[in-house]
Legacy VTK file of the C-alpha trace (Angstrom):
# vtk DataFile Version 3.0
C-alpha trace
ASCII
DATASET POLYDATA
POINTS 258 float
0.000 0.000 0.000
3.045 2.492 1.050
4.417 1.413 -2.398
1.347 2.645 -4.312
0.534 5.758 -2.440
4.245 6.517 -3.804
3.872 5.526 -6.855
0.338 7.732 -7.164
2.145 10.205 -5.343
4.976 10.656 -8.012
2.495 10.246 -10.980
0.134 13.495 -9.227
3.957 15.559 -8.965
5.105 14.570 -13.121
1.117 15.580 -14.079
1.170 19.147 -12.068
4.979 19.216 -13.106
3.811 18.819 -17.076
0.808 20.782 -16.461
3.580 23.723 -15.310
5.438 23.486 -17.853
2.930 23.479 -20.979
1.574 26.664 -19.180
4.902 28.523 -18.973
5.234 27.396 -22.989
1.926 28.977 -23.339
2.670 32.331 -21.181
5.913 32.574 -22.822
4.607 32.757 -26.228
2.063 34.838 -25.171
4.648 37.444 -23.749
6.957 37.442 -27.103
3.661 37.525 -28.971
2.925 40.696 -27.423
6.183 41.857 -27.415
6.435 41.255 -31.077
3.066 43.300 -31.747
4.220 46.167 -29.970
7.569 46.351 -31.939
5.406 45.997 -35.342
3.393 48.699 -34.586
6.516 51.076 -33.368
8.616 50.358 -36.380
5.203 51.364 -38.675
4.400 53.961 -36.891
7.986 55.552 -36.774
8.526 54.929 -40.711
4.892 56.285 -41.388
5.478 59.632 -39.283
8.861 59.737 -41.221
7.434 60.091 -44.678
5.045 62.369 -43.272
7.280 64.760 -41.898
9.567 64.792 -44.919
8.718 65.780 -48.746
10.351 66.721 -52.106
8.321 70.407 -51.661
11.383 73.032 -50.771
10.495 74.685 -47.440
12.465 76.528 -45.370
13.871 73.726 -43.591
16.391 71.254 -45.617
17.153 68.104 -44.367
19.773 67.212 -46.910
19.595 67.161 -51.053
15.963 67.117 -52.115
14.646 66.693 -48.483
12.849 68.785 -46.925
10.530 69.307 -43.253
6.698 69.745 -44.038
4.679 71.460 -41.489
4.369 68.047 -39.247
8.172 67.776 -39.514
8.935 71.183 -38.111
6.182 70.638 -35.609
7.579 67.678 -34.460
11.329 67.935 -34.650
11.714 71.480 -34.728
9.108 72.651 -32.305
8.895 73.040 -28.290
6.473 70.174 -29.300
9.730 67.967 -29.928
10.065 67.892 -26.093
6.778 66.558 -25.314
7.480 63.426 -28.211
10.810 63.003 -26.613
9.883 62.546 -22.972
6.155 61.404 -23.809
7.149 57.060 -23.699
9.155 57.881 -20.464
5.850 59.339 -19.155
3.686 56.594 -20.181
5.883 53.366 -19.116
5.855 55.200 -15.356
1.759 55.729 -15.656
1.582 52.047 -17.077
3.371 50.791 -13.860
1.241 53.039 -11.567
-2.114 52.478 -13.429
-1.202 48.305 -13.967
-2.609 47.356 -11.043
-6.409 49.121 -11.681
-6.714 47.781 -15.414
-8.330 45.060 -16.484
-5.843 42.318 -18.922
-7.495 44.043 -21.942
-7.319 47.462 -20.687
-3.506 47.134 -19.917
-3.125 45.112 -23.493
-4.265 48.276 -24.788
-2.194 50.447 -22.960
0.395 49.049 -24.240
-0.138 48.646 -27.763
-1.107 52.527 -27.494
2.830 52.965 -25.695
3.909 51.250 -28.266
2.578 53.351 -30.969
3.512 56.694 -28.914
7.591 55.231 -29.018
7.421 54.956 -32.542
6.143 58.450 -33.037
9.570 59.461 -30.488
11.704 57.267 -33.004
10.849 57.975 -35.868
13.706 60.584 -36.597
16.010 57.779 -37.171
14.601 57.939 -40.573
16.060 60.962 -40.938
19.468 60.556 -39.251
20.554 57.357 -40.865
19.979 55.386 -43.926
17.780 52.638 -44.166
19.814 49.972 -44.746
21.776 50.417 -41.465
18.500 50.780 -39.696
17.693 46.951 -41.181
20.649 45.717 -40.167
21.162 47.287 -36.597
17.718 45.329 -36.252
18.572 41.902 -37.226
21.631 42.029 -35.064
19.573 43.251 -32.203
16.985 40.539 -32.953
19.771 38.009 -33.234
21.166 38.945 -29.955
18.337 39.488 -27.927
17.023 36.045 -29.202
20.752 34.491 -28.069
20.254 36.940 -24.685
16.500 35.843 -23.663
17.249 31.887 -24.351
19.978 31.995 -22.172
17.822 33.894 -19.612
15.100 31.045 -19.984
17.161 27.894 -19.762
20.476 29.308 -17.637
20.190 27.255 -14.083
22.189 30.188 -12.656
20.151 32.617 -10.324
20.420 35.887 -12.411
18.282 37.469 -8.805
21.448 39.176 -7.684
22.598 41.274 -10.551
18.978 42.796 -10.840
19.823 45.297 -8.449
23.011 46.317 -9.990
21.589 46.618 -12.972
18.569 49.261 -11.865
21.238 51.279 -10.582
22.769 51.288 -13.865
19.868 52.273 -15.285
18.560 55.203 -13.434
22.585 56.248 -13.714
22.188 55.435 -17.423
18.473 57.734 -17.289
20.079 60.563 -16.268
23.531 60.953 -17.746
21.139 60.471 -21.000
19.144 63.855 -20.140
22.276 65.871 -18.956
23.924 65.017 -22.356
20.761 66.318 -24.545
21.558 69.436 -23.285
25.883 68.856 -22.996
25.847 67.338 -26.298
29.225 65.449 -25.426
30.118 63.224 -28.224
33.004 61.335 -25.344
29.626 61.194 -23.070
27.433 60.139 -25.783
30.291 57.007 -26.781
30.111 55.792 -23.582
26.408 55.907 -22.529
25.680 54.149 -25.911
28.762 50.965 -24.479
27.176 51.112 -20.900
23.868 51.318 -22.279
24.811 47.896 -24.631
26.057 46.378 -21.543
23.159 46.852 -19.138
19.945 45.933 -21.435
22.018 42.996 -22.551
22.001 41.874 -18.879
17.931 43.273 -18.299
17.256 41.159 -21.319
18.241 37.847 -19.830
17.355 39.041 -16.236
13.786 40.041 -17.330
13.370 36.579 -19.328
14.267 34.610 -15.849
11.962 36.774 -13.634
9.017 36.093 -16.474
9.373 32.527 -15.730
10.378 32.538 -12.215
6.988 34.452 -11.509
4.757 32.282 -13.521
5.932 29.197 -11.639
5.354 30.842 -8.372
2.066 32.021 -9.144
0.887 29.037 -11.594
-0.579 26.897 -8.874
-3.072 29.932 -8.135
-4.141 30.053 -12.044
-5.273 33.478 -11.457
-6.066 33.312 -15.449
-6.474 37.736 -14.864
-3.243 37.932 -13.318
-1.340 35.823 -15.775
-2.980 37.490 -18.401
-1.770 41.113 -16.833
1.453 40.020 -15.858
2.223 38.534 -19.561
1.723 41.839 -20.919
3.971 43.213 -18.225
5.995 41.107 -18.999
5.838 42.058 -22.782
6.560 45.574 -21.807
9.975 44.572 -19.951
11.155 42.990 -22.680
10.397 45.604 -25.357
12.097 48.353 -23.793
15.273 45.921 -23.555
14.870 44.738 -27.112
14.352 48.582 -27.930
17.155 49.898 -25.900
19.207 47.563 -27.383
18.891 48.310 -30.477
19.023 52.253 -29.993
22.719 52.021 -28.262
23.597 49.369 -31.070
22.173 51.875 -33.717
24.728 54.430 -32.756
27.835 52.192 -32.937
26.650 50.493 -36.284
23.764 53.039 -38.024
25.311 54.956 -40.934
24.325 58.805 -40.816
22.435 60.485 -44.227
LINES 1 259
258 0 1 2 3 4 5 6 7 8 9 10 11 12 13 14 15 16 17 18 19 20 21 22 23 24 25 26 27 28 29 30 31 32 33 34 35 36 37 38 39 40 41 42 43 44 45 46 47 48 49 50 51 52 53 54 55 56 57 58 59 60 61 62 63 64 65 66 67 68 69 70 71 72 73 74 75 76 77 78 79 80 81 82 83 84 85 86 87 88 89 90 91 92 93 94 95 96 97 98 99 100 101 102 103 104 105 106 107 108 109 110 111 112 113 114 115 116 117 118 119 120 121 122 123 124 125 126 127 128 129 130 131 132 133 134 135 136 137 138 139 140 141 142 143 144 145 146 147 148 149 150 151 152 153 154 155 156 157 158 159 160 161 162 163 164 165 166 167 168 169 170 171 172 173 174 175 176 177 178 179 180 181 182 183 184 185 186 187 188 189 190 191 192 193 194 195 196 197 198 199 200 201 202 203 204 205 206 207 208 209 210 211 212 213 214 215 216 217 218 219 220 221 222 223 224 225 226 227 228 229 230 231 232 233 234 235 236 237 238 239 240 241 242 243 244 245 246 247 248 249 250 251 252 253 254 255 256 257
């Protein structure tokens, strides 16, 4: 009889063990789902507010041979307004965290998709500070190395707890030398916030993939189906700021100017 209760015992612990895992499969892909949405819908939005802001039309403000600033352009990039798109996502992704806990899943899916939309508006002067091509290609090596970045995260059996703290303090560090140099304009500054920057949302990347999973297995036995939703779209959030960090500090070592 001991024997069997064992035996059922052990079969009950592999069926809640698979159950587990084909959850955290399911959350996962529902967080780079997400995730991948959001960056979609920044990278149109930027490139469509790009050709909006530019024309052929000679205005008073050239952007290089045969480019010029419509009215949206100089409103934009050339306006007090420019302030308000620069500083606008920062805004957001601290209401998001405050306002999180008061949304419904849908409501915060929203939120985010909206943030989302909002960044790419604040991006989208790339267009006009470096070519296309480099833009592509800063993006498939940021796509190839936060892909390398967030498996290791996922499968690592190293705790990746402790350096979470070390790297917030790099990033508030990393916040503000950011603002004093918009108005510095240090290009020896600018060099090594963009290597520091590298550094630190390569580390948030994998840190932020462990935490996803670490906090679905802790909370899976609840199946609080609202708070998984909520926290996979948190979730999504962490790791599109890394994966558009990353590729913003990468853009400056590799992005080829107009």
């Amino acid at each position: 009889m001991a024997d069997y209760r064992t035996v059922h015992q052990n079969t009950q612990t592999a069926g809640v063990s698979a159950q587990i895992d084909a959850g955290l499969r399911a959350h996962m892909n529902k967080v780079y789902g997400t995730m991948s949405v959001g960056l979609l819908i920044t990278a149109l939005a930027a490139w469509a507010l790009s050709n909006l802001a530019v024309s052929a039309t000679p205005t008073e403000y050239m952007m290089g041979e045969g480019k010029y600033l419509t009215s949206l352009g100089v409103a934009i990039y050339a306006s007090p307004l420019k302030w308000v798109v620069m500083f606008a996502p920062l805004a957001m992704v601290f209401a998001f965290g405050a306002a999180v806990n008061r949304l419904s899943a849908s409501g915060a899916q929203t939120f985010f998709y909206a943030y989302a939309a909002i960044m790419g508006v604040s991006l989208s002067s790339i267009f006009l500070v470096f070519t296309g091509m480099s833009i592509t290609q800063t993006f498939l090596v940021t796509a190839i190395s936060f892909a390398g970045l967030s498996l290791y995260g996922y499968t690592t059996k190293k705790d990746l707890s402790a350096m979470g703290a070390f790297l917030m303090m790099g990033l508030i560090g990393l916040i503000v030398a950011s603002v004093v140099n918009i108005f510095l304009g240090s290009s020896a500054l600018h060099f090594a916030i963009s290597v520091i920057g590298v550094l630190i949302f390569a580390g948030l990347t994998a840190w932020d993939t462990q935490k996803i999973k670490t906090d679905y297995i802790a909370h899976a036995h609840a199946m609080d189906s609202e708070w998984l939703a909520k926290s996979a779209i948190m979730g999504a959030l962490n790791l599109y700021l890394d994966f558009i960090n990353l590729f913003m500090f990468l853009l400056s070592f590799l992005g080829n100017r107009e």
